[in-house]
N, C-alpha and C positions, 0 to 999 in steps of 0.2 A: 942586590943579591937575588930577589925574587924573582925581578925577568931574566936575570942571566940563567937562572933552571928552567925559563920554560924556551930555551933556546930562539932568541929571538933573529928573525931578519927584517930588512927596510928595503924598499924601494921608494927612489925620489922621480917623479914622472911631470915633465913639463906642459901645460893645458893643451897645448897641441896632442900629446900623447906619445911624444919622445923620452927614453929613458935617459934622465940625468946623470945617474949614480942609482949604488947597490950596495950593499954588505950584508954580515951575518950569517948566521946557518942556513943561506938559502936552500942546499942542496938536502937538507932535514926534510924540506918540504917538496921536493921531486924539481925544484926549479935549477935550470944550469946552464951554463951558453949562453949568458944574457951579453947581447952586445948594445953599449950606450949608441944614442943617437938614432933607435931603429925605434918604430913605436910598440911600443909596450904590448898592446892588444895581439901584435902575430906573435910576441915572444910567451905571455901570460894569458891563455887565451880566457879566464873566469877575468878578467879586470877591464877587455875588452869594452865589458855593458857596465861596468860601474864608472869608468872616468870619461871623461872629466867631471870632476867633481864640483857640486854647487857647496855655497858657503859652508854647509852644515857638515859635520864630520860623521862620516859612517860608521858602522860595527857591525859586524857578521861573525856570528859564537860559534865556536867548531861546527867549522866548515873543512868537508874531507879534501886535502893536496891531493894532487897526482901520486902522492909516492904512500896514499893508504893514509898517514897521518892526518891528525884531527889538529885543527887550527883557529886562533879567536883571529881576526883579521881589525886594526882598525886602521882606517885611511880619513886624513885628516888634512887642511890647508895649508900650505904653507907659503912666504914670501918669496921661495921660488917656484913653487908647483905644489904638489899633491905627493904627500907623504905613505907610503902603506907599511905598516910595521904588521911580523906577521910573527904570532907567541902560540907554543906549543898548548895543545889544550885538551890532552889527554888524562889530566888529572879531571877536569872538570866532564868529559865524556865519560870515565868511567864511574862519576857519582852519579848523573845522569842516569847511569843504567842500572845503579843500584837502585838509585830512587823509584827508578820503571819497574825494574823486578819489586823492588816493597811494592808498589801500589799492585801490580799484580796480584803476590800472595795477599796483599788484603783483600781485592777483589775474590780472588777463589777462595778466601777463610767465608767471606761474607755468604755465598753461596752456597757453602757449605755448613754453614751455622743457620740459613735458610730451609737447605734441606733436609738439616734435622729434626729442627724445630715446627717449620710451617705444617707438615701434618698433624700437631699435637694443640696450635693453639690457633687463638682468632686473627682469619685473614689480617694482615698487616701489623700485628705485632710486632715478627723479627723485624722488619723493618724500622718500625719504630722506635727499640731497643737497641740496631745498632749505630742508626742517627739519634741517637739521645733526646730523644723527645719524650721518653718517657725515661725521668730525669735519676737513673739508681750512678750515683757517681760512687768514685775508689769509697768514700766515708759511708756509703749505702745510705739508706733510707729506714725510717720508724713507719712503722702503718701498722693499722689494726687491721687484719685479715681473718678468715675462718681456714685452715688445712682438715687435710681428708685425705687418711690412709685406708687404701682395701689392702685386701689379700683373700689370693684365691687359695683356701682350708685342703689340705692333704695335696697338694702338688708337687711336692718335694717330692714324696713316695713315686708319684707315678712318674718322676722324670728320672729317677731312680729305677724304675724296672720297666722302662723303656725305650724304644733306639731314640736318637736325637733327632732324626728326620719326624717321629710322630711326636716326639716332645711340641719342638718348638712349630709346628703345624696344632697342634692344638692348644697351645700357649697365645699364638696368635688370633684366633680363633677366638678368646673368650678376651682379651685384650683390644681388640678392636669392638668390641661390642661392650667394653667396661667403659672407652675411652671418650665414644662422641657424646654421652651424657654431660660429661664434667666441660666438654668444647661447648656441646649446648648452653650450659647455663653460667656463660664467662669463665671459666674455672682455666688455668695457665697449670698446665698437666708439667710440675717439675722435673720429677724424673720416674725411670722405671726402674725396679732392681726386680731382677728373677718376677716370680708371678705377683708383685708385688707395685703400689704404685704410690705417688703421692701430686696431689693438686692442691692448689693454692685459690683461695676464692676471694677480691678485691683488690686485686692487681688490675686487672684492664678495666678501663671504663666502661662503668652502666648504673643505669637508673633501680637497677634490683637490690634488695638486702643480701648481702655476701654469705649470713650464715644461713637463708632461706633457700639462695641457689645453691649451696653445699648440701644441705638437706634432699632439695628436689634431687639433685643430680646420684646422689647416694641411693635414693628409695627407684630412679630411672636404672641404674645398673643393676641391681639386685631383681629388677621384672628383667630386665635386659636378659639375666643371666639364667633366668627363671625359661623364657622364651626358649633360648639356645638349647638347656638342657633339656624339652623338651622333644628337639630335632633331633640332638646326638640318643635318645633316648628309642626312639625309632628307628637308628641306624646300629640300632646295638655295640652306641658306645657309652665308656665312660663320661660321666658327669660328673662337676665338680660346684662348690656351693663360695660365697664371697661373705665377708666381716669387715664393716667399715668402720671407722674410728674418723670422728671431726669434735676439734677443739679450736677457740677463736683467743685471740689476745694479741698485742701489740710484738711483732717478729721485726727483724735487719733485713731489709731486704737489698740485696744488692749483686755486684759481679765479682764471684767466690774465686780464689786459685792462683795459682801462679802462671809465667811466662808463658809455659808452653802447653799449659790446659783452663783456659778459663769458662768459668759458666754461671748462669745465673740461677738461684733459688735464696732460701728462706734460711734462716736459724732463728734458736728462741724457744721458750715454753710452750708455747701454743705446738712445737712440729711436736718436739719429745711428749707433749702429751695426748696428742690425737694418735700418733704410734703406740702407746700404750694402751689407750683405750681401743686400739684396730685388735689389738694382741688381747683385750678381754671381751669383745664381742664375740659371739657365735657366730657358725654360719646362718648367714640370710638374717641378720641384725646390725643396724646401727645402734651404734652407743656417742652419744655427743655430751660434751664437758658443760659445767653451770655455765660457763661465759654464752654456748652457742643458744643456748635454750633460754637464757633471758633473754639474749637478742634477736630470736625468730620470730619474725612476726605474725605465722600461719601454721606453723608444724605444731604448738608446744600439745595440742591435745593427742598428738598421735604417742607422745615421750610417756612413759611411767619411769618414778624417780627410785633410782636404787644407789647402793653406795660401794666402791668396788676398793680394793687396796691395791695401788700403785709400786711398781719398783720404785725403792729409792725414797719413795713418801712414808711417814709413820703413823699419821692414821689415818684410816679410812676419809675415801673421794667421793662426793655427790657427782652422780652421773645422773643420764637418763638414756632406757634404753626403747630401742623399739621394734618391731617384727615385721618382716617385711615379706606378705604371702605374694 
């Protein structure tokens, strides 16, 4: 029943390359007018270079007929000559093509998951993440990390009483100048929301303390931003000031989402609580959680310890905060 759907035809051809016999749907495959006894080669001119055939039996996988159709061809010995059965092979051509198109859209997902990503983190991570070598499967992964939230203080207002072409011109502006700190000191820049950001410190490999390069990269942005405002300050613009928040502790790290949006970042105590701590710093202040500040191994004399109240906590958090001229 199987071959009989893929409409099968035979030809029987004698070693000289005389047509013995014929049947089948030949005419599916553009072939007609075959007369026995003439050779084979002026009547089929593709079989011409393949017979006669040595002991071993042939296959050729859709291969296009004369008549457009796609064709698995096999030709095989027989104890009167050389057999060729010919089977429709348009189910198998058009998996084929779906298969090409997937690898396709995975090629241009790849690319484009590249050029999102590659300006935010260290040369060769995407790549790394989407050949699995850096190993976050469906069950994600435990690590101790430090995160670090900014936010740049009163920008909501100005994007509010301003057109969108100077918005996001000077959104970007203070954004690119937040962002190659945190690339600098390995930091895998998760995502951005409005004038708002979040990084991840000990995810890519390096020889550095996670919560030290979190620190440095936090006290780089805040001169970063110090710098900026004062060019826009000579140009007689608006200036805007930045509040980071870093909290370190064991997060899932892995590849978040469904079918048709997926991405990689963090969950865990450690995000929701460096977000909070971004939301009780001042402008031009870090404030880092007890986890980041036992395990700094350079920063802890720049921190003085205060105690802040948290959303959702009941009593009063040891923090440490610090000013960043």
């Amino acid at each position: 029943m199987t071959i009989k759907k893929r409409s099968p035809a035979y030809l029987l051809v004698e070693k000289d390359g005389r047509l013995i016999d014929c049947g089948g749907k030949l005419s599916a495959y553009g072939i007609q007018g075959l007369e026995k006894g003439v050779p084979i080669g002026s009547q089929v001119l593709f079989l011409d270079s393949l017979l006669p055939l040595d002991n071993d039996p042939l296959f050729l996988s859709c291969v296009k007929a004369e008549s457009g159709l796609s064709a698995d061809i096999h030709i095989f010995p027989g104890d009167k000559g050389d057999w060729i059965l010919l089977l429709d092979a348009r189910t198998e051509e058009i998996r084929r093509c779906l298969l090409q198109q997937k690898s396709n859209e995975l090629s241009l997902l790849r690319k484009k998951v590249s050029k999102i990503l590659d300006p935010y983190v260290r040369k060769g991570f995407t790549e790394k993440l989407l050949q699995g070598v850096l190993s976050f499967q469906e069950s994600g992964e435990r690590r101790d990390v430090s995160i670090l939230f900014v936010d740049i203080r009163g920008f909501t207002w100005y994007s509010e009483e301003n057109p969108p072409q100077v918005t996001l011109q000077t959104l970007n502006q203070y954004l690119s100048t937040m962002t190659q700190p945190i690339l600098d000191e390995a930091g895998l820049l998760d995502r951005i929301i409005g004038d708002a950001s979040m990084a991840i410190f000990g995810v890519l490999p390096t020889t550095g303390s996670f919560p030290d390069q979190a620190i440095r990269a936090a006290v780089k942005v805040i001169k970063n931003v110090h710098d900026l405002n004062k060019i826009r300050k000579l140009d007689n613009q608006p200036t805007f000031n930045v509040a980071i928040g870093i909290a370190s502790g064991p997060v899932t790290l892995g590849i978040f989402g469904s079918k048709g949006f997926r991405t990689f970042s963090a969950v865990g105590q450690a995000v929701k609580r460096a977000a909070d701590l971004e939301r009780q710093a001042r402008p031009g202040q870090i404030v880092i959680d007890e986890n980041t500040f036992k395990k700094t191994k350079n920063f802890q004399s720049l921190f003085s310890g205060t105690t802040l109240r948290l959303k959702g906590i009941d009593r009063p958090v040891q923090a440490f905060s610090c000013e960043v001229k």
